[in-house]
N, C-alpha and C positions, 0 to 999 in steps of 0.2 A: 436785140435787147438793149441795145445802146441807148437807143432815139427813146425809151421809157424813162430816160434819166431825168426827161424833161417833162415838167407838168402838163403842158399845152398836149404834147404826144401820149403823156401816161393816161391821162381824162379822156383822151379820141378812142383811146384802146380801150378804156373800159367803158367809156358809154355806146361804143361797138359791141361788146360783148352785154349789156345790160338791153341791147335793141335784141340781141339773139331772144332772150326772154329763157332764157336754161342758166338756174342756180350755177350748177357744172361750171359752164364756160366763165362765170362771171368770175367765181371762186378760185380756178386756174389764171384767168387774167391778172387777178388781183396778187396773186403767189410773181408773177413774171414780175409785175410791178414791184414787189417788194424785192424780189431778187436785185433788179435791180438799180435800188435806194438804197442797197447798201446789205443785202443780204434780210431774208427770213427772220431770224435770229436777233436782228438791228434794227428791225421794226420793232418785234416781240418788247424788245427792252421801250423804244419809244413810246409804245404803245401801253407800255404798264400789263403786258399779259404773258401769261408764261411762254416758254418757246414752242412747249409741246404742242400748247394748246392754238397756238396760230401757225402751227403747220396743221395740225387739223382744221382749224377753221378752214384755211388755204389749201385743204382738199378735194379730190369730187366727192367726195361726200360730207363737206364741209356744210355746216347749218348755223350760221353766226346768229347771234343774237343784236338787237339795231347797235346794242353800246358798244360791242367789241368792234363790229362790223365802222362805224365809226370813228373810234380808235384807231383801228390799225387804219383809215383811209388820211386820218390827221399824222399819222406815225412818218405816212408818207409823202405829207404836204398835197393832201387832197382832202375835199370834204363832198357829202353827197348835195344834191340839188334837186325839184322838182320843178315842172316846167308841165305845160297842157298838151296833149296830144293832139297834135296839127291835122287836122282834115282836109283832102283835097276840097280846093273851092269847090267845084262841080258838087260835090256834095253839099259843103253848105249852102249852095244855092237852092239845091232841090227842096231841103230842109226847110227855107225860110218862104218857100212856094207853097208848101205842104201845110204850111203852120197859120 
């Protein structure tokens, strides 16, 4: 839990868990993350949201909505990003034969 102190390592952890593709895992990761930044609780307050309510979001059964979801990733000195889903060449080759 140590090595999540660091942004570089807390972002490898959760875009590992965000490859899994399970709500779950990403939800849990993000609760480790927060633990530790300094505790659950020391997000919550960062993050402008109640405590309760970001230990549940940071549940398995946890279902954030984008602004909280958000929040608590700035609470932790993280924000989200998107990027294109990389295709083996051999595929796009095939593609560009096909077309």
């Amino acid at each position: 839990m140590e090595s999540l102190k660091d942004p570089e390592e807390a972002a490898a952890y959760l875009e590992a868990a965000l490859d899994d593709g399970d709500q779950t895992v990403l939800m849990l990761a993000l609760r480790q993350v927060a633990k530790a930044r300094g505790g659950v609780a020391a997000v919550a307050r960062k993050s402008k949201l109640t405590r309760e309510a970001t230990y549940r979001m940071l549940s398995e059964t946890g279902n954030p909505a984008l602004s909280s979801l958000t929040a608590v990733l700035a609470a932790t000195g993280l924000q989200l990003s998107v990027k294109p889903i990389v295709r083996p060449k051999v595929r796009r080759e095939r593609a560009r034969r096909a077309a």
